[in-house]
PDB file with one MODEL, atoms N, CA, C and O in Angstrom:
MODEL        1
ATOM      1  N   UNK A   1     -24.131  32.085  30.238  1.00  0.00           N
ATOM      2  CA  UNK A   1     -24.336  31.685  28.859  1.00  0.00           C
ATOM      3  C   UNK A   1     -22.962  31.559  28.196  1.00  0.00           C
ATOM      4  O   UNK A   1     -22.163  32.469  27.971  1.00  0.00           O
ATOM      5  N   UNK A   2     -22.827  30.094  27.895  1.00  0.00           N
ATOM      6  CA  UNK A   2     -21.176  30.278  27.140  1.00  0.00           C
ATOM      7  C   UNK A   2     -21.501  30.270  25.384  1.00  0.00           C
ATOM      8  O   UNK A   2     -22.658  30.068  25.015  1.00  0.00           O
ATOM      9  N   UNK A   3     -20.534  30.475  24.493  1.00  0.00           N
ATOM     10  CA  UNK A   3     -20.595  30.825  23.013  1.00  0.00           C
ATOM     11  C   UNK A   3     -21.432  29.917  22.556  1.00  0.00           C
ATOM     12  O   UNK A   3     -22.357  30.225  21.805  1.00  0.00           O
ATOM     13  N   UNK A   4     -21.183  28.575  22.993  1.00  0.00           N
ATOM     14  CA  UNK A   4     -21.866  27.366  22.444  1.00  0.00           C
ATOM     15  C   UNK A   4     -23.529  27.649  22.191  1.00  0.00           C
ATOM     16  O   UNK A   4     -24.120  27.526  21.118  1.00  0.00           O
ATOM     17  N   UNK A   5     -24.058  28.030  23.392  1.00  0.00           N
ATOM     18  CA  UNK A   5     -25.841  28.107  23.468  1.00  0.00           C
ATOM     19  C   UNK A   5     -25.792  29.275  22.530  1.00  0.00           C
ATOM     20  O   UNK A   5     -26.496  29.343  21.522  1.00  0.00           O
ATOM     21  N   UNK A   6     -24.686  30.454  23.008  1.00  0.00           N
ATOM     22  CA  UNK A   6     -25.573  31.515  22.469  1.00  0.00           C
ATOM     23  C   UNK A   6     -25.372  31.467  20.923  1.00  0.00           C
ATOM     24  O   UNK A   6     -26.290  31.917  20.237  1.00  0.00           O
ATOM     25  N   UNK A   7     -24.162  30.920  20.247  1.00  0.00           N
ATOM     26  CA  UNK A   7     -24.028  30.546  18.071  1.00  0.00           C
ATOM     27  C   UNK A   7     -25.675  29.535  18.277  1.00  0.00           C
ATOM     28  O   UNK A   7     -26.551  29.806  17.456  1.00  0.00           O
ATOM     29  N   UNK A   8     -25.973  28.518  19.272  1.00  0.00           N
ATOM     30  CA  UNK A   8     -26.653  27.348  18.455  1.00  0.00           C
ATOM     31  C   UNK A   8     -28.233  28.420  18.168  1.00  0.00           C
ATOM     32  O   UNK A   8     -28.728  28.450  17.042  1.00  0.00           O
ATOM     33  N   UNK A   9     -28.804  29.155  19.243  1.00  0.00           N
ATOM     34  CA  UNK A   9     -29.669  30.362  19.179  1.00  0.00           C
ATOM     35  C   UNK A   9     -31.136  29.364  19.092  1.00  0.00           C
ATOM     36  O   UNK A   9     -31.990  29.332  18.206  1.00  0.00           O
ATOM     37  N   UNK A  10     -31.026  28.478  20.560  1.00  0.00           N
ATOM     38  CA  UNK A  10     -32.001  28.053  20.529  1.00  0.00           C
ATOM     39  C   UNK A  10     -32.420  26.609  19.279  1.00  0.00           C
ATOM     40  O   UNK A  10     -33.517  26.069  19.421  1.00  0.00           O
ATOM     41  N   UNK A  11     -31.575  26.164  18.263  1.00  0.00           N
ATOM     42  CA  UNK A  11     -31.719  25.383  18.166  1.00  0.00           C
ATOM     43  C   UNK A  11     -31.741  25.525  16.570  1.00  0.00           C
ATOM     44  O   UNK A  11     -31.397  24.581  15.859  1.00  0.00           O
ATOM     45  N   UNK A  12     -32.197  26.856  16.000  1.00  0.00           N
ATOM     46  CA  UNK A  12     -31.824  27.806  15.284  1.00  0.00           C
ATOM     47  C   UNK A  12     -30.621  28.625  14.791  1.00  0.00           C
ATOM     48  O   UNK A  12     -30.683  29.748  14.290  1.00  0.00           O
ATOM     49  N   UNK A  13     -29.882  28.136  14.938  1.00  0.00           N
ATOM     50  CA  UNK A  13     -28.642  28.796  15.104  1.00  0.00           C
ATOM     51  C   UNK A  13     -27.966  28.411  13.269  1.00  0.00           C
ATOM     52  O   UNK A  13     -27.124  29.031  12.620  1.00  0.00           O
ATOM     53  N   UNK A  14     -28.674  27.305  12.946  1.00  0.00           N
ATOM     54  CA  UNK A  14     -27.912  27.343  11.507  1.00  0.00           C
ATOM     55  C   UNK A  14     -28.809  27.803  10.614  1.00  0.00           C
ATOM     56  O   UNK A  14     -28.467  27.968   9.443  1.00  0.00           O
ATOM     57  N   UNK A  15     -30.351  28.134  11.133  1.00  0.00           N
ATOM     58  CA  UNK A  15     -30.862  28.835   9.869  1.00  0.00           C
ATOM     59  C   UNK A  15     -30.400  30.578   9.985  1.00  0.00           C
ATOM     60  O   UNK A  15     -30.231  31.431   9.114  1.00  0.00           O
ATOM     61  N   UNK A  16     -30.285  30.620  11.658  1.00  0.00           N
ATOM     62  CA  UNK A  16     -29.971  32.087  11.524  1.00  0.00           C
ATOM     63  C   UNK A  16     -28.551  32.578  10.777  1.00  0.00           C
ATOM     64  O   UNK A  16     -28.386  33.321   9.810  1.00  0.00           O
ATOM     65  N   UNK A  17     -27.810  32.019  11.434  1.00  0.00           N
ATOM     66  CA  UNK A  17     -26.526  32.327  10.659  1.00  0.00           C
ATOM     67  C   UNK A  17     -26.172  32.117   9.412  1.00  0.00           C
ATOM     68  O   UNK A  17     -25.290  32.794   8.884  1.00  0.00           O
ATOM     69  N   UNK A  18     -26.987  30.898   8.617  1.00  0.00           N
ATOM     70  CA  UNK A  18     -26.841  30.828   7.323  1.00  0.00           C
ATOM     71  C   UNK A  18     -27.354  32.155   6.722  1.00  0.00           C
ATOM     72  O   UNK A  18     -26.742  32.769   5.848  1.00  0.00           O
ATOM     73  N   UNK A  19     -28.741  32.619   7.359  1.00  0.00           N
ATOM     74  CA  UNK A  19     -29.420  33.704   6.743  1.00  0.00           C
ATOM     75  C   UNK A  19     -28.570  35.143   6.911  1.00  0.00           C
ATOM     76  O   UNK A  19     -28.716  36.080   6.125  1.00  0.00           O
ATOM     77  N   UNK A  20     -27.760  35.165   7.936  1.00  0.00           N
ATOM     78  CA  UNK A  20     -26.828  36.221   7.637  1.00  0.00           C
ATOM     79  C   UNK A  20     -25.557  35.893   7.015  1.00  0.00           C
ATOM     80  O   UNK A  20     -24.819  36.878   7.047  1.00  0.00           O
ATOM     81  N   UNK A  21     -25.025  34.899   6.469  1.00  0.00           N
ATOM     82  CA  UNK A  21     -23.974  34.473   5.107  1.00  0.00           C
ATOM     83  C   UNK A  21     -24.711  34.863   4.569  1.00  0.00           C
ATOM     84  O   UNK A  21     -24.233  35.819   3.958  1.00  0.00           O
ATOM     85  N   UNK A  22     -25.830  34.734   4.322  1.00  0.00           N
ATOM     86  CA  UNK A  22     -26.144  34.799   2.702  1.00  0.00           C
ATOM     87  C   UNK A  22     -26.784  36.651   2.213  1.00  0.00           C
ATOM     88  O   UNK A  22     -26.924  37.260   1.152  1.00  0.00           O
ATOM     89  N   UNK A  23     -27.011  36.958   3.673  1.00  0.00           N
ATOM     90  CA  UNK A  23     -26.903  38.449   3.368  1.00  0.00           C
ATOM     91  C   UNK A  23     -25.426  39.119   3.046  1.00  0.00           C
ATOM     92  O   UNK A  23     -25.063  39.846   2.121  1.00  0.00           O
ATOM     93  N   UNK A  24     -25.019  38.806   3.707  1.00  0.00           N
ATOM     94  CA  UNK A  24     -23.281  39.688   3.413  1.00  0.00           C
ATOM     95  C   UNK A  24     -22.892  39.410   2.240  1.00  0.00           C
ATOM     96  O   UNK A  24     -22.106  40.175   1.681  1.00  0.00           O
ATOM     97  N   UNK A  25     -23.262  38.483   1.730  1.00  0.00           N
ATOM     98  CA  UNK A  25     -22.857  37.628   0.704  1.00  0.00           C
ATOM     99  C   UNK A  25     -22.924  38.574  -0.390  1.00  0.00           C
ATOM    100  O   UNK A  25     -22.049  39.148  -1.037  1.00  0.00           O
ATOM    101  N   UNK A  26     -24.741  38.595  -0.445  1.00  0.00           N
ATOM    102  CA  UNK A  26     -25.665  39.726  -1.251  1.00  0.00           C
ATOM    103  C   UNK A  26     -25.379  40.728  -1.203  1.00  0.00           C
ATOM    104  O   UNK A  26     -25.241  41.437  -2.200  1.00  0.00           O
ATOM    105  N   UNK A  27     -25.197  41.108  -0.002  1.00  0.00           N
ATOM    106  CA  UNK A  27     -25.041  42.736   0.213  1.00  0.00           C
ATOM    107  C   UNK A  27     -23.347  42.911  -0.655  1.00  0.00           C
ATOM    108  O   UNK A  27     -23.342  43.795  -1.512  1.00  0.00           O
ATOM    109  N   UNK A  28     -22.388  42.360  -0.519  1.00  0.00           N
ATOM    110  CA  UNK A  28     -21.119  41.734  -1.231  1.00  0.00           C
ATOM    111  C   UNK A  28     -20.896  42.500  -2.657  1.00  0.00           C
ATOM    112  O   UNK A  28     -20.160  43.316  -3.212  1.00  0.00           O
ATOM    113  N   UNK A  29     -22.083  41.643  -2.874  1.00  0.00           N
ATOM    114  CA  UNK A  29     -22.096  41.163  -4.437  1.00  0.00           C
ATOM    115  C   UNK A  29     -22.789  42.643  -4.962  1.00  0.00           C
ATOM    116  O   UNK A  29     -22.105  43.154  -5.849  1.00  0.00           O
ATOM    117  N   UNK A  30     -23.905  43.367  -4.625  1.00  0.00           N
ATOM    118  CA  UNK A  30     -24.453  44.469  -4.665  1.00  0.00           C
ATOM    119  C   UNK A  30     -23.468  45.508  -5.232  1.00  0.00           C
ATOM    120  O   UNK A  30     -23.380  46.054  -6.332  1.00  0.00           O
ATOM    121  N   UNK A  31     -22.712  45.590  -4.018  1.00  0.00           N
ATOM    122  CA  UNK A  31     -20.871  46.646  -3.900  1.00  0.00           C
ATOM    123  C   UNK A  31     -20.799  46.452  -5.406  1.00  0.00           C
ATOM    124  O   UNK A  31     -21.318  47.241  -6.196  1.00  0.00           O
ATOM    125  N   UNK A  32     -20.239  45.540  -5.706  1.00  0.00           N
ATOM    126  CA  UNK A  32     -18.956  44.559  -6.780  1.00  0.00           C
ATOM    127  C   UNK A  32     -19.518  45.130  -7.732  1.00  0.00           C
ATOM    128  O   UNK A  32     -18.816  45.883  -8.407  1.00  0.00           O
ATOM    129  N   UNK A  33     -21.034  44.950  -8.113  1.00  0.00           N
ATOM    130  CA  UNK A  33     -21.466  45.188  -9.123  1.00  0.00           C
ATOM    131  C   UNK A  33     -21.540  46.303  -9.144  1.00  0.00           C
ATOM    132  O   UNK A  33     -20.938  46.766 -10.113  1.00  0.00           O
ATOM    133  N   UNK A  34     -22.073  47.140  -8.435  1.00  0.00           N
ATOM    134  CA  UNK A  34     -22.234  49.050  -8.997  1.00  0.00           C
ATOM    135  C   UNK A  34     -21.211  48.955  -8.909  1.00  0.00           C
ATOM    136  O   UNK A  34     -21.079  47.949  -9.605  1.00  0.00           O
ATOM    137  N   UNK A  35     -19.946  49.266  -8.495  1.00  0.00           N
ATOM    138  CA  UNK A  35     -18.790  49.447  -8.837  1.00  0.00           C
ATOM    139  C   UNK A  35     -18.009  49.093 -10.286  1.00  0.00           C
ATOM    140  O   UNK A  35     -17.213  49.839 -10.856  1.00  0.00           O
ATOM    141  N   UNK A  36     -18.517  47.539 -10.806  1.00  0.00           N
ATOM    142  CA  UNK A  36     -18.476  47.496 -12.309  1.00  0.00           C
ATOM    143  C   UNK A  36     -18.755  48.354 -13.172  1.00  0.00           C
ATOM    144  O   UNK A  36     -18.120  48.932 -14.054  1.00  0.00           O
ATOM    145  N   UNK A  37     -20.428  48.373 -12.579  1.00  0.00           N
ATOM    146  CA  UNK A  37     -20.944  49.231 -13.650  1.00  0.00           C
ATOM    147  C   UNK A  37     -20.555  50.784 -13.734  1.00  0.00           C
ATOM    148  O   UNK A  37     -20.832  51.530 -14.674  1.00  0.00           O
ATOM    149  N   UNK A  38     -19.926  51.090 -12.680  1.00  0.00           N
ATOM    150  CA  UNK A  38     -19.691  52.363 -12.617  1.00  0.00           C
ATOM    151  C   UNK A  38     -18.544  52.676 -13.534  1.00  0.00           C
ATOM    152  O   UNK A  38     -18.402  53.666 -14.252  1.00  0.00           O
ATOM    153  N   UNK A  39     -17.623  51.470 -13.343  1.00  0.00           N
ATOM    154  CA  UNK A  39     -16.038  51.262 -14.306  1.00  0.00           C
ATOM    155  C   UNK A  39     -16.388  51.909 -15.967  1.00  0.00           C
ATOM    156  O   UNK A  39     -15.844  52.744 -16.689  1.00  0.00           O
ATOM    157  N   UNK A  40     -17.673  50.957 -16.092  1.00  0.00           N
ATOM    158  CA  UNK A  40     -18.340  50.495 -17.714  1.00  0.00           C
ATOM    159  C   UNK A  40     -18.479  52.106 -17.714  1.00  0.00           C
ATOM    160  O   UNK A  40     -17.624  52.763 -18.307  1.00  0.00           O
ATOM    161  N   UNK A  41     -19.439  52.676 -17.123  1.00  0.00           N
ATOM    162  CA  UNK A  41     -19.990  53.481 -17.421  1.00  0.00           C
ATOM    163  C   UNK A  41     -19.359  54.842 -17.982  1.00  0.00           C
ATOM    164  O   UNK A  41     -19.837  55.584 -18.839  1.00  0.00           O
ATOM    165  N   UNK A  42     -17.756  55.020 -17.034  1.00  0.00           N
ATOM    166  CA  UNK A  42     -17.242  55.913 -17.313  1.00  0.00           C
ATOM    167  C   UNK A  42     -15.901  55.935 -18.245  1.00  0.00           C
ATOM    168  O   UNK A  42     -15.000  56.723 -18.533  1.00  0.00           O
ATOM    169  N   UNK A  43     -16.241  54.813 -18.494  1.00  0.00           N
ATOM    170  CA  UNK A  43     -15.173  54.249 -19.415  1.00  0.00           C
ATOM    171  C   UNK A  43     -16.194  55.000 -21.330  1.00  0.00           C
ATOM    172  O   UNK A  43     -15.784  55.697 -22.258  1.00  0.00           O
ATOM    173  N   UNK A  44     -17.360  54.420 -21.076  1.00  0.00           N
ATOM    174  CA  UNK A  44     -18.161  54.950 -22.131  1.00  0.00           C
ATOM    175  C   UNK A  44     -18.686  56.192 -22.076  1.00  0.00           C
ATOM    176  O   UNK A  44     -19.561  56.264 -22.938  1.00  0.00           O
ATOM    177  N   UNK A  45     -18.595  57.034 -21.581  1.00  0.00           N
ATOM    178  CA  UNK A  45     -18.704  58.486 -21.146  1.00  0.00           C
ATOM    179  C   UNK A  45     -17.005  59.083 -21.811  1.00  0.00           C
ATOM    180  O   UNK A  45     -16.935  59.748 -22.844  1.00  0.00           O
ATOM    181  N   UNK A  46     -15.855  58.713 -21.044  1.00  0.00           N
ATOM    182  CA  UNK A  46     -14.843  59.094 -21.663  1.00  0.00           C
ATOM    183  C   UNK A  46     -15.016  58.309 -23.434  1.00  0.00           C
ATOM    184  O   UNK A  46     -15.187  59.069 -24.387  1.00  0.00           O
ATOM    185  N   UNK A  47     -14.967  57.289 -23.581  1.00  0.00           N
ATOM    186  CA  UNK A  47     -14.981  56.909 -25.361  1.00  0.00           C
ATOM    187  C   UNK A  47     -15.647  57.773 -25.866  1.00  0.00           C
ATOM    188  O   UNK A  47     -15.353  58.143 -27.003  1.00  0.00           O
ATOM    189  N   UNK A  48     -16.639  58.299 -25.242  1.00  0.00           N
ATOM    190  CA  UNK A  48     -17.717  59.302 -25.929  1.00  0.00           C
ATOM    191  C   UNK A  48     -16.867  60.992 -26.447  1.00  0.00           C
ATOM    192  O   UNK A  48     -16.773  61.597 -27.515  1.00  0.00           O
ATOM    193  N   UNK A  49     -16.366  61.252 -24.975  1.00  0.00           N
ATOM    194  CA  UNK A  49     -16.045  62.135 -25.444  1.00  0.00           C
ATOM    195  C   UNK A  49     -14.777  62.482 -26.495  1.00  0.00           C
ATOM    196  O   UNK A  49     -14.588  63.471 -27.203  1.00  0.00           O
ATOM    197  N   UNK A  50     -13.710  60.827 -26.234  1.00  0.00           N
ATOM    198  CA  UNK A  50     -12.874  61.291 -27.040  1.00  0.00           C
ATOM    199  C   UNK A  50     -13.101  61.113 -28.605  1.00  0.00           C
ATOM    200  O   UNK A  50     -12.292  61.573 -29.410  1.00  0.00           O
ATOM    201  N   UNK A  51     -14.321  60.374 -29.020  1.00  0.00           N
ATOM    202  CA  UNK A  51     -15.074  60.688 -30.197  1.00  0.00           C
ATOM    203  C   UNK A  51     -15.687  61.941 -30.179  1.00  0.00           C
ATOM    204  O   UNK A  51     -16.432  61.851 -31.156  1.00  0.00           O
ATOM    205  N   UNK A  52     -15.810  62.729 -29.843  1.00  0.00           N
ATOM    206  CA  UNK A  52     -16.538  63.908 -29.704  1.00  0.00           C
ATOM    207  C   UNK A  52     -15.330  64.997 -30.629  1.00  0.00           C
ATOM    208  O   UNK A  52     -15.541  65.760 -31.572  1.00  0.00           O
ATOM    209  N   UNK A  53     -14.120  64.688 -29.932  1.00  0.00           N
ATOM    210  CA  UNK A  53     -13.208  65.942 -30.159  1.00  0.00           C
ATOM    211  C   UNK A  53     -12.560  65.822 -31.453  1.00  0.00           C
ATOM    212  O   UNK A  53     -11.792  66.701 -31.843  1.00  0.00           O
TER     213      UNK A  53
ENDMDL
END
């Protein structure tokens, strides 16, 4: 079996692989965002507290 048959995957080979771009992609984008929100979050947690004092 050389690379060629086994990327085309039966004939299938561009829905499969598209369908895993577009997971990593997602899965990607998932990261990026809790990580934003995590930025936001503790950014307004500290504002909080330095209104507090």
């Amino acid at each position: 079996m050389n690379l060629e048959t086994w990327l085309s995957m039966g004939g299938y080979g561009a829905y499969v692989w598209s369908a895993y771009g577009i997971t990593f992609i997602v899965f990607i984008l998932n990261i990026g965002l809790i990580f934003r929100e995590m930025r936001k979050i503790k950014k307004t947690i500290k504002q909080f507290l330095v209104d507090e004092v």
